[in-house]
N, C-alpha and C positions, 0 to 999 in steps of 0.2 A: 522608211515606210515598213511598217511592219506587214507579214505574211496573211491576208484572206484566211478566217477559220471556215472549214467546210460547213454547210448547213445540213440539216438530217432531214433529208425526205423519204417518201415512202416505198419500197423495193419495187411494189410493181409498176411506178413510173419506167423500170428498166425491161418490162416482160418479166420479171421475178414473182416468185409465189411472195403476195401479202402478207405483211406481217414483221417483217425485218425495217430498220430504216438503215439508210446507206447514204454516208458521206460526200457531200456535191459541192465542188466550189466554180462557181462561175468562171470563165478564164475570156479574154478578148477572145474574138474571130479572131485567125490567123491564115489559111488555108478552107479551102469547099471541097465536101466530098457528095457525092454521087451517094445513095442508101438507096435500097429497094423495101417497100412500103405497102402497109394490105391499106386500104380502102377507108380498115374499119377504123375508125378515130373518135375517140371522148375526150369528154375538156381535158384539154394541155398535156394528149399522151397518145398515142396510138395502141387501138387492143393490144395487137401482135407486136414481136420483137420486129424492129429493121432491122435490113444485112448491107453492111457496109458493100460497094460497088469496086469503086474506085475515086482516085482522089483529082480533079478537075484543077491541069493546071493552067487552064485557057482561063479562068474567073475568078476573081478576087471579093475576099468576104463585101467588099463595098458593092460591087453589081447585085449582090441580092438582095430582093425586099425583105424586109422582115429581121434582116440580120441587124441588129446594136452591141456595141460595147458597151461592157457593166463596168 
Protein backbone atom coordinates (compact mmCIF):
# COMPACT_ATOMS: atom_id res chain seq x y z
CA UNK A 1 0.00 0.00 0.00
CA UNK A 2 1.55 2.99 -0.94
CA UNK A 3 1.90 6.13 1.57
CA UNK A 4 -1.27 9.01 1.58
CA UNK A 5 0.14 12.20 -0.33
CA UNK A 6 -0.70 15.24 2.04
CA UNK A 7 -3.41 17.52 0.49
CA UNK A 8 -2.64 21.47 0.57
CA UNK A 9 -5.25 23.44 2.45
CA UNK A 10 -5.24 26.71 3.59
CA UNK A 11 -2.97 28.18 6.69
CA UNK A 12 -5.64 29.84 8.43
CA UNK A 13 -7.75 26.45 8.85
CA UNK A 14 -4.77 26.25 11.57
CA UNK A 15 -5.22 30.01 13.19
CA UNK A 16 -2.34 31.05 10.75
CA UNK A 17 -2.13 34.28 8.84
CA UNK A 18 -3.77 33.51 5.11
CA UNK A 19 -2.04 33.05 2.46
CA UNK A 20 0.40 30.11 2.83
CA UNK A 21 -1.04 26.36 2.10
CA UNK A 22 0.14 23.74 4.48
CA UNK A 23 0.43 20.07 4.16
CA UNK A 24 -2.59 17.70 5.69
CA UNK A 25 -2.97 14.22 5.55
CA UNK A 26 -5.85 12.53 7.05
CA UNK A 27 -4.72 9.84 9.53
CA UNK A 28 -7.34 7.18 11.50
CA UNK A 29 -8.59 8.36 15.09
CA UNK A 30 -6.30 6.73 17.46
CA UNK A 31 -6.53 8.36 20.96
CA UNK A 32 -9.24 11.73 22.16
CA UNK A 33 -7.90 14.68 23.49
CA UNK A 34 -9.55 17.39 25.54
CA UNK A 35 -8.77 21.19 23.44
CA UNK A 36 -10.06 24.32 24.83
CA UNK A 37 -12.13 26.30 22.23
CA UNK A 38 -13.62 30.08 21.69
CA UNK A 39 -17.32 29.92 20.79
CA UNK A 40 -16.53 31.72 17.58
CA UNK A 41 -16.75 28.93 14.66
CA UNK A 42 -17.17 29.25 10.69
CA UNK A 43 -17.53 26.65 8.21
CA UNK A 44 -15.34 23.77 8.98
CA UNK A 45 -12.84 25.77 11.40
CA UNK A 46 -12.90 27.86 14.35
CA UNK A 47 -11.97 31.79 14.33
CA UNK A 48 -9.37 31.21 17.05
CA UNK A 49 -6.58 28.79 17.59
CA UNK A 50 -7.56 25.74 20.16
CA UNK A 51 -5.12 24.68 22.99
CA UNK A 52 -4.70 21.35 23.41
CA UNK A 53 -5.91 20.25 27.23
CA UNK A 54 -5.24 16.95 27.87
CA UNK A 55 -5.38 13.65 26.39
CA UNK A 56 -8.69 11.51 27.64
CA UNK A 57 -7.68 8.08 28.40
CA UNK A 58 -11.26 7.18 29.89
CA UNK A 59 -12.61 7.40 25.68
CA UNK A 60 -11.97 5.94 22.85
CA UNK A 61 -12.14 7.58 19.12
CA UNK A 62 -15.33 5.18 18.80
CA UNK A 63 -17.52 6.89 21.74
CA UNK A 64 -17.48 10.05 20.01
CA UNK A 65 -19.95 11.50 17.49
CA UNK A 66 -18.64 12.89 14.69
CA UNK A 67 -15.42 10.90 14.67
CA UNK A 68 -14.86 8.55 11.16
CA UNK A 69 -12.01 6.93 9.81
CA UNK A 70 -10.73 8.09 6.25
Amino acid sequence: MEPRRPEQIPSSRFGQPPGDLVDYTPTEPLLVVEVDADVCFEPDRWRHPTQFCRVRLDLQPAEISGVEAR
